[in-house]
C-alpha positions in Angstrom: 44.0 -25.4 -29.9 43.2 -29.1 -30.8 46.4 -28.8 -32.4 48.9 -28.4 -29.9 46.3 -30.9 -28.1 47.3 -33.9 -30.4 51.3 -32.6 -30.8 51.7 -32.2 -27.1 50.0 -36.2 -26.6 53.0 -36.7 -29.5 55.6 -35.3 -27.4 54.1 -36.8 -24.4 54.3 -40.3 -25.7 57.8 -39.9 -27.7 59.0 -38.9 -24.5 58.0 -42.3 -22.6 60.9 -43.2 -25.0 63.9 -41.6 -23.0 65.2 -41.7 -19.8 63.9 -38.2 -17.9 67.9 -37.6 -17.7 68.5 -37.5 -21.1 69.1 -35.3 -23.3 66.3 -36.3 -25.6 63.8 -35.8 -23.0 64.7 -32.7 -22.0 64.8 -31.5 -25.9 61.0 -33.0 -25.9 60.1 -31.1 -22.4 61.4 -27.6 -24.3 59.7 -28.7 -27.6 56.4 -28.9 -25.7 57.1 -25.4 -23.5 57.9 -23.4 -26.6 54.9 -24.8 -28.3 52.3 -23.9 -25.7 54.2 -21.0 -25.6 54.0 -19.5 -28.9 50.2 -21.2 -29.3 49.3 -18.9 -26.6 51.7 -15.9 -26.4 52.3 -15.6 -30.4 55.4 -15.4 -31.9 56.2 -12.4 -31.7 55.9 -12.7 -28.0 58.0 -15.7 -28.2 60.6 -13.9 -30.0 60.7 -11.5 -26.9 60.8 -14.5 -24.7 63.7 -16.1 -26.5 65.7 -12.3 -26.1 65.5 -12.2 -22.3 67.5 -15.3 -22.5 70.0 -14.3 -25.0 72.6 -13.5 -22.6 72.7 -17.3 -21.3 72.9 -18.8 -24.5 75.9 -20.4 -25.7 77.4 -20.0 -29.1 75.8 -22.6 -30.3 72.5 -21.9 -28.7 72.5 -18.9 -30.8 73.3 -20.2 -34.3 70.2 -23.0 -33.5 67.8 -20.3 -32.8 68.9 -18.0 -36.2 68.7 -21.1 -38.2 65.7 -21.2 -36.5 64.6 -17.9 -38.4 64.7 -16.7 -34.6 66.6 -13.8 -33.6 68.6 -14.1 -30.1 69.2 -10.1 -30.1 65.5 -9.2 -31.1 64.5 -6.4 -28.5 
């Protein structure tokens, strides 16, 4: 727990950096959600998570999360 403590104050304070409309911030916000996400669901819940979204993912979306080691059609 301590450690998603210290990397969400990193996020947190990288995210001072950007405008709340940007594009950066918003990649921050969803780096912090999907870490306290799989810190207290566990990945394989994640990986369920990430599948009941799959059908709003873009192309691209999807070839991110496989490089990701994630699949988008995991059921």
């Amino acid at each position: 727990m301590d450690l998603f403590e210290e990397d969400s104050t990193v996020l947190g304070e990288l995210s001072k950096l950007h405008d709340e409309n940007s594009k950066e911030y918003l990649a921050l916000k969803h780096a912090g959600i999907a870490l306290w996400y799989v810190l207290m669901e566990g990945h394989d819940k994640f990986k369920e998570y990430i599948a009941t979204l799959g059908s709003g993912l873009t192309k691209e979306q999807r070839l991110h999360l496989a490089d990701m080691g994630i699949d988008p059609d995991f059921e």
